[in-house]
C-alpha positions as CSV (number, residue, x, y, z in Angstrom):
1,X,0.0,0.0,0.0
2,X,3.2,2.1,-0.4
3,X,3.8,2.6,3.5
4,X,7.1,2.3,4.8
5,X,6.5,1.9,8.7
6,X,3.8,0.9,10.8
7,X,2.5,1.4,14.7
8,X,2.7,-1.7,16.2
9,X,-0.2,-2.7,19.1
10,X,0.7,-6.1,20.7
11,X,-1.5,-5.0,23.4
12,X,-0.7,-6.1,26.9
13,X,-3.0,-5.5,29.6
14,X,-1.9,-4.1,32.9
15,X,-3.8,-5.1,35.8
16,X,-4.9,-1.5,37.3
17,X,-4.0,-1.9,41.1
18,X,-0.1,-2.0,41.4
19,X,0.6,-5.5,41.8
20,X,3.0,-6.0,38.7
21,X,1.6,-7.6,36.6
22,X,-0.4,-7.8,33.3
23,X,-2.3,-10.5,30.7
24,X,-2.3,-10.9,27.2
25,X,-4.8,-13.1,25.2
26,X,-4.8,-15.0,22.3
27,X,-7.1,-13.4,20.4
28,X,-4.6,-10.8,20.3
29,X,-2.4,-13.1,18.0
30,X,-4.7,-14.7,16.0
31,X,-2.4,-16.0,13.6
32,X,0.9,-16.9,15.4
33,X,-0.2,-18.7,18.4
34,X,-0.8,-22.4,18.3
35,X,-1.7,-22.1,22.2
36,X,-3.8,-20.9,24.8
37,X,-1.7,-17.6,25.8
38,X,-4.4,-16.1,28.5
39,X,-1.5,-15.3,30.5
40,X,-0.7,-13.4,33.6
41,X,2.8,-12.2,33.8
42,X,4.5,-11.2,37.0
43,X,6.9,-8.1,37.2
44,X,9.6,-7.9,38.4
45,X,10.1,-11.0,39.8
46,X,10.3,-13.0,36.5
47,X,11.3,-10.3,34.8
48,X,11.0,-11.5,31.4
49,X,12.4,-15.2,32.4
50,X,9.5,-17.5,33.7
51,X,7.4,-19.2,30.3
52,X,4.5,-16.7,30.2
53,X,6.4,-13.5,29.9
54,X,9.4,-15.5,27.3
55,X,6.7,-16.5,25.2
56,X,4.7,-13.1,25.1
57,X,8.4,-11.6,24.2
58,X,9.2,-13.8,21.9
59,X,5.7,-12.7,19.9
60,X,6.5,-9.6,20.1
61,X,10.3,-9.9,18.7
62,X,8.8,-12.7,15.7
63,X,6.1,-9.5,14.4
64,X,8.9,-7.0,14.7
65,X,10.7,-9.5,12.4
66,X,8.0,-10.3,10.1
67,X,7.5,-6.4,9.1
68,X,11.1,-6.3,8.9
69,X,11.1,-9.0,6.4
70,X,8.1,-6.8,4.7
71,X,10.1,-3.7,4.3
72,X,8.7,-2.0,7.4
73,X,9.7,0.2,10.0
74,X,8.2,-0.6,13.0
75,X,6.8,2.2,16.2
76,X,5.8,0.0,19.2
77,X,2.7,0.5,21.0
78,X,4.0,-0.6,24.5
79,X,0.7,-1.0,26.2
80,X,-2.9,-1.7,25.5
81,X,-5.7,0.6,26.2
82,X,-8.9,-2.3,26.0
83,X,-10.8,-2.2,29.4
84,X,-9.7,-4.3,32.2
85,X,-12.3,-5.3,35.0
86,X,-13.9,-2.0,33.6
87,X,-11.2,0.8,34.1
88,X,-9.1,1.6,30.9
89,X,-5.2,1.5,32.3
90,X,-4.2,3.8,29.7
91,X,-5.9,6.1,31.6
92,X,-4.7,4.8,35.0
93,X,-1.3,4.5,33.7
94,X,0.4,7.6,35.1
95,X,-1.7,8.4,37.8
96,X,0.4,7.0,41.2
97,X,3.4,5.7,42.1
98,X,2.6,2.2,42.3
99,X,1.4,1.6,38.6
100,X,4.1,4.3,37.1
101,X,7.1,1.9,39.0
102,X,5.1,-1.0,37.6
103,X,5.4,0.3,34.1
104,X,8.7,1.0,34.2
105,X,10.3,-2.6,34.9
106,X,7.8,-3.8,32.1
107,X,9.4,-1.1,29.7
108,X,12.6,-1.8,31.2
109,X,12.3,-5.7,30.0
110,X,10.9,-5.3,27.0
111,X,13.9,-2.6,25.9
112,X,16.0,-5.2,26.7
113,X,14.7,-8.0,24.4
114,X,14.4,-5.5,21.6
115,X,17.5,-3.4,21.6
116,X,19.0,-5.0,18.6
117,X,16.1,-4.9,16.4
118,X,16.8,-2.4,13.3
119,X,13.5,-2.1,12.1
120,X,12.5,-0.3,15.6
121,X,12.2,3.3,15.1
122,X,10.7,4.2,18.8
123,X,9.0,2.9,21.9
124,X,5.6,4.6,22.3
125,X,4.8,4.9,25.4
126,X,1.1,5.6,26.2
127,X,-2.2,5.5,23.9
128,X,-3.7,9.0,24.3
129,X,-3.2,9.8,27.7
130,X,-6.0,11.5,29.5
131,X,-4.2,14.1,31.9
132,X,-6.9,16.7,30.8
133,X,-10.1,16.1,31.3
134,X,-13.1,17.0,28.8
135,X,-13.7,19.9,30.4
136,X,-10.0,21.1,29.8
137,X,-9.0,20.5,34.0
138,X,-5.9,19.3,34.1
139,X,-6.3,15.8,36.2
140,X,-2.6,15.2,36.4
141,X,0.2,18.3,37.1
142,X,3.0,19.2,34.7
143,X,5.0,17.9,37.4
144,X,3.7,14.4,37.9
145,X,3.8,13.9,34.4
146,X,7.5,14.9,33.6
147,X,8.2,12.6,36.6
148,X,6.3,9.6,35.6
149,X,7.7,10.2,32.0
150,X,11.4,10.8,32.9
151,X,10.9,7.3,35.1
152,X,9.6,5.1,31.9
153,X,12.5,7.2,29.5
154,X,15.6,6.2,31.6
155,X,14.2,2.5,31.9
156,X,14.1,2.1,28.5
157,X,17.2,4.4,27.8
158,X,19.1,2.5,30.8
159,X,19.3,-0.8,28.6
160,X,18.8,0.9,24.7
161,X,20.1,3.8,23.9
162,X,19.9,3.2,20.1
163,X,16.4,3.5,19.7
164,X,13.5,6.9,20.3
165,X,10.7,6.9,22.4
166,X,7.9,8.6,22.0
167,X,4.3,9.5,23.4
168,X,1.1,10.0,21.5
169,X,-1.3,13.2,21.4
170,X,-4.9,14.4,20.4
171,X,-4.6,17.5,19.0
172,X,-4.5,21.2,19.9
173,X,-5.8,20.8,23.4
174,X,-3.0,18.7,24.1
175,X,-0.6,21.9,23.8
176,X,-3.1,23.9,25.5
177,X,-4.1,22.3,28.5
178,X,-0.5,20.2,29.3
179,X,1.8,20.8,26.2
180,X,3.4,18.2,25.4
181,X,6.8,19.4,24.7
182,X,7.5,19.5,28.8
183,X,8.0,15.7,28.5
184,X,11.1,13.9,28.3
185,X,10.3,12.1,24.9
186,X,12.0,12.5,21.7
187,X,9.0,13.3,19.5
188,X,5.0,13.5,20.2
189,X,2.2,11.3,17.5
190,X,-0.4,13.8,17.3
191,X,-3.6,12.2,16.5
192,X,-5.8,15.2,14.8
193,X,-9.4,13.9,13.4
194,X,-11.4,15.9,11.1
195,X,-14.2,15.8,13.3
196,X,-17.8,17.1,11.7
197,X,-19.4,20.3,13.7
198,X,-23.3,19.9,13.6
199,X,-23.9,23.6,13.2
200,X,-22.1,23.1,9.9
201,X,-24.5,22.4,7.1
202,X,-22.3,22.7,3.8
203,X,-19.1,21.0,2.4
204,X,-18.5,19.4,6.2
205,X,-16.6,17.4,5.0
206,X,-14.2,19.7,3.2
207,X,-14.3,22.1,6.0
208,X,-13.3,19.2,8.8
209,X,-10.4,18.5,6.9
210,X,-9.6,21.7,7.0
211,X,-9.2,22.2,10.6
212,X,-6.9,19.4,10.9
213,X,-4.3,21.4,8.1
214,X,-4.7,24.2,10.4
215,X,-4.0,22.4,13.8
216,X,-0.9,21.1,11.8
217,X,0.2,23.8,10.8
218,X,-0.6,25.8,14.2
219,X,1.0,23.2,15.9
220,X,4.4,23.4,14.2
221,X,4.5,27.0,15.1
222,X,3.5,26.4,18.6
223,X,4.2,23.1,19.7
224,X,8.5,22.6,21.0
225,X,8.9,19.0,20.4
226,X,9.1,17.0,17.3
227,X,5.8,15.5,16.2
228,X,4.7,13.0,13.6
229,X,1.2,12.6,12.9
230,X,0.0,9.7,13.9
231,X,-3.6,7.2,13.3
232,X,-5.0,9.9,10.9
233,X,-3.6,11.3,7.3
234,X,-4.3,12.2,4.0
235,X,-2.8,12.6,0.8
236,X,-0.5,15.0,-0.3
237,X,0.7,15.8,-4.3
238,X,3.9,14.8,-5.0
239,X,6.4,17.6,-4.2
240,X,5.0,18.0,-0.3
């Protein structure tokens, strides 16, 4: 389809009350497992070792290989965001000590089994994360999230310093509620949709696209970091 990279989700589950550990299912590798792989993987005391977490790894390393073979660049996904006994941990993830440490040893891990891959462009850490609520209150302080960031960077950097990490955004809000530039990251995925507005009645369509050019563009001006745009695009004529 003329792509030359991908986003990766091999979506493990953290369990949302601190206890290190996560799950991932079968259904999530439909095609490469001949097994039963509902799982639940303690961190850190296997640490990658014990059978569960080695053959969750090991999936993970054998896709990153398969695009490889393809032609692909890979960004990793590093968690899951599908609800878990009814709380999304994406949105958890980030929001105490106890599940930020937890993260961290996973990241720490999985860096280490996938230092050597060529085809990995970045780590991305988090899907979306919520630390501004709908109503545009921040729900987490700049502080607490440079601090849980900085903790998941240096695991990962600790044991792979060859590869990027990154985080993903929504769109303008992002800069104006948080910013995401005050984050230890080497570039944001900004995820701008071209959302219809009721009130508009003509060429909506048109118009919706529009306003995503125009957070682009806004945001290069006004937005410190790196950014790629990620989830959402659009075509562009040849010399852009």
């Amino acid at each position: 389809m003329g792509f030359n990279a991908i986003r990766l989700n091999m979506q493990p589950t953290f369990e949302p009350d601190g206890v290190n550990r996560f799950f991932y299912e079968t259904f999530d590798f439909p095609n490469v497992c001949d097994t039963s792989l509902d799982q639940e993987v303690r961190f850190p005391a296997s640490c990658g070792n014990e059978p569960a977490a080695n053959a969750y790894f090991q999936l993970v390393e054998r896709a990153i290989d398969y695009a490889a073979s393809e032609g692909l660049k890979v960004i990793l996904l590093c968690v899951g965001n599908r609800p878990l006994r009814g709380q999304n941990y994406a949105e958890q993830m980030g929001s105490n000590d106890a599940y930020t440490s937890d993260y961290a040893t996973y990241l720490g891990v999985l860096a280490y089994r996938l230092k050597s891959k060529t085809n990995l462009i970045s780590y991305e850490l988090l899907p979306e994360p919520h630390w501004a609520s709908d109503s545009r209150r921040l729900v987490r302080t700049k502080s607490d999230v440079c601090r849980y960031v900085n903790q998941w960077v240096s695991a990962i950097k600790a044991v792979d310093s060859h590869h990027l990490v990154n985080m993903e955004g929504t769109s303008i809000f992002d800069v104006f509620d948080w910013d995401g530039a005050v984050m230890n990251v080497d570039f944001l995925a900004m995820h701008p949709y071209p959302f219809l507005v009721p009130t508009e009645t003509t060429d909506r369509a048109r118009i919706a696209a529009d306003r995503v050019t125009d957070q682009i563009a806004w945001m290069s001006k006004n937005l410190n970091k790196p950014f790629i745009i990620g989830e959402t695009g659009f075509s562009a004529p040849p010399d852009v």
